[in-house]
C-alpha positions in Angstrom: -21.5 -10.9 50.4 -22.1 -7.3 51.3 -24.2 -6.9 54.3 -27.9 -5.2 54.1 -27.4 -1.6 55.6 -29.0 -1.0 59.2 -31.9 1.1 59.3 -31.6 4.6 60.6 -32.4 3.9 63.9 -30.7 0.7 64.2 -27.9 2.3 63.5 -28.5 5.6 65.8 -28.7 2.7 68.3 -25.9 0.6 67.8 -23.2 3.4 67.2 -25.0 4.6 71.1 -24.7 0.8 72.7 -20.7 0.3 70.9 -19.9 3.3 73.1 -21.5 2.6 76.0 -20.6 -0.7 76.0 -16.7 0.2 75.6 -16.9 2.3 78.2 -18.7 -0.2 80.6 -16.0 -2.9 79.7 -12.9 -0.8 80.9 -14.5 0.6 84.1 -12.5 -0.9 87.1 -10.0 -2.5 84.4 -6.3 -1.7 85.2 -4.6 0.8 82.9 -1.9 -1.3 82.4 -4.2 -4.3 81.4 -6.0 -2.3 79.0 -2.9 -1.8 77.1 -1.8 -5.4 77.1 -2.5 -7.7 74.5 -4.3 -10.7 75.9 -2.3 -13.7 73.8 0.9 -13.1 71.1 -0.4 -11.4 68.0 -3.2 -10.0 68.9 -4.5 -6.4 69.7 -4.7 -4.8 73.3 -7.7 -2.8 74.1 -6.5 0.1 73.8 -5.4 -1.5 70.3 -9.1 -2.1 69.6 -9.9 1.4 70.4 -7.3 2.7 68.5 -8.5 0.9 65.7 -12.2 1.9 66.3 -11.0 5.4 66.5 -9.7 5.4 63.1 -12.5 3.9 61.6 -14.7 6.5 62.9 -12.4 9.5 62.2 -12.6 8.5 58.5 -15.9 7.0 58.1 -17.4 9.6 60.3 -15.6 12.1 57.8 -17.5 10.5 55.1 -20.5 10.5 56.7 -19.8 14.4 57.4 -19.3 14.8 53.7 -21.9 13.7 52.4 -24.0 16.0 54.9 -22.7 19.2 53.9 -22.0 18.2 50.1 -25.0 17.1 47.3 -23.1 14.1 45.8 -19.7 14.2 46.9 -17.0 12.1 45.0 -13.7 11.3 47.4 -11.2 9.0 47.4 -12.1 6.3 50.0 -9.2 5.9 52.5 -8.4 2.0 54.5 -9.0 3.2 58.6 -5.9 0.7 59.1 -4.0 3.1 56.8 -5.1 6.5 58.7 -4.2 4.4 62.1 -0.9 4.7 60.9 -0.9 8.3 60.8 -2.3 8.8 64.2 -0.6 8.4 68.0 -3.6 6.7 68.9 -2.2 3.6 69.8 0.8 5.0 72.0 -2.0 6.8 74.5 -3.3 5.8 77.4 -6.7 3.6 76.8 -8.8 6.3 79.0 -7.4 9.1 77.1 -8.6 7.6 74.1 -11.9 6.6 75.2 -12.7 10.3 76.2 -12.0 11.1 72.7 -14.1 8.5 71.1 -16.8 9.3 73.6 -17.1 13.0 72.2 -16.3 12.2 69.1 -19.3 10.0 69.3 -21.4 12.4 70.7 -21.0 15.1 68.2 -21.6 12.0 65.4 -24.9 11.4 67.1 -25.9 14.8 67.2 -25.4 15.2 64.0 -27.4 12.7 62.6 -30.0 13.1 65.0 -30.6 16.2 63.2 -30.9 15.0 59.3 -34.5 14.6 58.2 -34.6 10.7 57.5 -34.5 11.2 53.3 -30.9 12.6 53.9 -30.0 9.2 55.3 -30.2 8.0 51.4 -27.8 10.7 50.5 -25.0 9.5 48.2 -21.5 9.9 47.1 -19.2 8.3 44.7 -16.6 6.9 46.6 -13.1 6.0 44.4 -10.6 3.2 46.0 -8.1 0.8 43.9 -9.0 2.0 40.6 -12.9 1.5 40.8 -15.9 4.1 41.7 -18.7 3.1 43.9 -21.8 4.6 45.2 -22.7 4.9 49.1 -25.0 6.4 51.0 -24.8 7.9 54.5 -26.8 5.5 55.6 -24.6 2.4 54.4 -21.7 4.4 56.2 -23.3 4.9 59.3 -24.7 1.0 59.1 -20.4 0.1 58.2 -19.2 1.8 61.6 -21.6 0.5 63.7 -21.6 -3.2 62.6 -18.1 -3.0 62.4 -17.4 -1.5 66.0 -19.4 -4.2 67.6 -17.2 -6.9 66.0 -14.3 -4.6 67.6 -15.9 -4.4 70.9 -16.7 -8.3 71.0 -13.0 -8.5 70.8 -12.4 -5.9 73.8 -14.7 -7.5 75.9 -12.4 -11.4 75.4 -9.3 -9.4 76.2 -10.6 -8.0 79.4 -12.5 -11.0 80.2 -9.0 -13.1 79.5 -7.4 -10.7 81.8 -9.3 -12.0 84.5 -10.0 -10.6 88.2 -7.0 -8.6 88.5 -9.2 -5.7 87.0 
C-alpha cells in the first residue's frame, strides 16, 4: 500500500529533523563505533548514512529535475544500485555526514524557494518496464519518510554500542 505523500511543509520539516537528528546521534560517538555494525548482518552507521546518502543523491536529482524541467520523463534508478557506484561506505562516518549536511542544505534551499503549486510538478518516471507519474512532492515526501526509518536504525546501533561513546 503506497503511503499518502507528506505535505510540503511536513516534509520541509522532516528532511530538517532527519539531519539534525543524525548529526545529534553521532556527536561524542567514537569513530571507530560509528563504522561498526552493531550485530552480524546488519549495517554500521556510517552504513546507514551511506545508504541515506544515495537515496538522496538520486532522489534529490529527481527532485532537481523536475524543478528545472516541465514534465520530465527519466529512467528511475534503485539508491541501493547508485550506492554501489559510490565510496561512500569506505569514508569515515563524519566525512560523510559533512556531505549530507550540505547536501541537505542546498535541497532545502531549494525548495524553500518553489512557489507551493510547483510542489505538484510531475514527471514520468520509467523503471522495470513500466511508466509512472510522480510529483516533487511525492519525492520529497519518499526521502524524508524513508530517512527516518534509516535514522531509527542509527540511533539502535549507537544506542547498542553503549557508553563507550
Amino acid at each position: 500500500m503506497k503511503e499518502t505523500p507528506l505535505t510540503a511543509d511536513a516534509a520541509m520539516a522532516l528532511l530538517r529533523q532527519n539531519a539534525a537528528r543524525i548529526a545529534e546521534l553521532a556527536n561524542g560517538v567514537a569513530p571507530e563505533l560509528l563504522q561498526t555494525a552493531p550485530e552480524t548482518d546488519e549495517w554500521s552507521p556510517n552504513d546507514v548514512l551511506a545508504h541515506i546518502r544515495a537515496c538522496c543523491d538520486v532522489w534529490g536529482r529527481n527532485i532537481a529535475r523536475i524543478i528545472a524541467n516541465d514534465h520530465p520523463t527519466f529512467a528511475g534508478m534503485n539508491p541501493r544500485t547508485w550506492m554501489k557506484r559510490t565510496d561512500y561506505p569506505e569514508r569515515q562516518f563524519r566525512e560523510g555526514l559533512r556531505a549530507f549536511t550540505v547536501q541537505r542544505e542546498e535541497l532545502l534551499k531549494a525548495l524553500a524557494a518553489l512557489p507551493s503549486a510547483d510542489w505538484e510538478r510531475t514527471a514520468t518516471v520509467t523503471s522495470y518496464g513500466q511508466s509512472n507519474e510522480r510529483t516533487l512532492r511525492s519525492y520529497a515526501s519518499q526521502l524524508a519518510m524513508h530517512e527516518r526509518e534509516h535514522v531509527r536504525q542509527i540511533e539502535r546501533a549507537v544506542t547498542v554500542s553503549g557508553p563507550s561513546r
